[in-house]
C-alpha positions as CSV (number, residue, x, y, z in Angstrom):
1,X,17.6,-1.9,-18.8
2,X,14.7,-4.4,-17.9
3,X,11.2,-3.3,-18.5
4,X,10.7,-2.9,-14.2
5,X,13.6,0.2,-14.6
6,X,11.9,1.5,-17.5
7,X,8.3,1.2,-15.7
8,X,9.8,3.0,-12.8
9,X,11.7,5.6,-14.6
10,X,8.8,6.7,-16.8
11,X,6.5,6.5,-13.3
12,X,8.4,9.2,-11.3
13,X,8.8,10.9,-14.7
14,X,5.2,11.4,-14.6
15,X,4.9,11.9,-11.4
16,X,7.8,15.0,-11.2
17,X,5.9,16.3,-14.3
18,X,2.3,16.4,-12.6
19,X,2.8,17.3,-9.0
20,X,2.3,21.1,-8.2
21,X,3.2,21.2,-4.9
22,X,6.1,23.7,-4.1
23,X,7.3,21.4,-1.1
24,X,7.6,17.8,-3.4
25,X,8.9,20.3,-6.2
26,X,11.5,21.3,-3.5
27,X,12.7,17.9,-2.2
28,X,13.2,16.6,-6.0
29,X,15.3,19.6,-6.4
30,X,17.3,18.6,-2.9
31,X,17.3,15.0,-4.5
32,X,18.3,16.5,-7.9
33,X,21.2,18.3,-6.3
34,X,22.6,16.2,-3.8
35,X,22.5,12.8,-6.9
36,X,24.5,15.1,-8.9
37,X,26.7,16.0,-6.3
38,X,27.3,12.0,-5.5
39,X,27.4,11.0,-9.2
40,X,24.5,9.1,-9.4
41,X,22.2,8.7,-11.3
42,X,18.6,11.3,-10.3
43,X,16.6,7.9,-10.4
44,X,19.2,6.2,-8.1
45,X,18.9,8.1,-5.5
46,X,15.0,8.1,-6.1
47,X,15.1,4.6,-5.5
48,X,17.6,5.0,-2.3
49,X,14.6,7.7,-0.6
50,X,12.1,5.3,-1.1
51,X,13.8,3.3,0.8
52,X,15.1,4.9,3.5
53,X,12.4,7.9,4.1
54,X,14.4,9.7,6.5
55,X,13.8,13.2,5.7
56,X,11.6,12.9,2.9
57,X,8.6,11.3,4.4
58,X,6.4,13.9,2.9
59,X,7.8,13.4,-0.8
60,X,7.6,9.3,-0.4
61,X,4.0,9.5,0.8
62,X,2.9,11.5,-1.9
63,X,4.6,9.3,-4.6
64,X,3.4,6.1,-3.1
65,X,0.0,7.9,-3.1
66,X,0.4,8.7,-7.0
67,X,1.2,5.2,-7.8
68,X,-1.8,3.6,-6.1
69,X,-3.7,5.7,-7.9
70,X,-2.2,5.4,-11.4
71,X,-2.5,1.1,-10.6
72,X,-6.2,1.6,-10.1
């Protein structure tokens, strides 16, 4: 695993464990079911919503949000 998957891993780690909105909690529950149900990995299909947003915009702004603020 290089150091970028680990950095990445351990970001949305941080960022499922801190958010406290019901809404984000729900989509990472959708995206928590749905990975298992494809046999991917829960981080997989992280990377897959960030990059194609359709119907998660809310959960991608927020997380793009987080990380520009943990950069600064």
């Amino acid at each position: 695993m290089s150091n970028w998957d680990e950095d990445f891993i351990r970001l949305v780690d941080n960022f499922v464990a801190e958010t406290k909105d019901p809404k984000i909690l729900d989509e990472i529950s959708q995206l928590d079911r749905e990975s298992r149900l494809l046999g991917i990995s829960f981080y997989d299909m992280y990377c897959v919503v960030l990059q194609d947003v359709t119907g998660h915009q809310h959960l991608v702004a927020e997380f793009k949000t987080y990380t520009s603020l943990k950069k600064s």
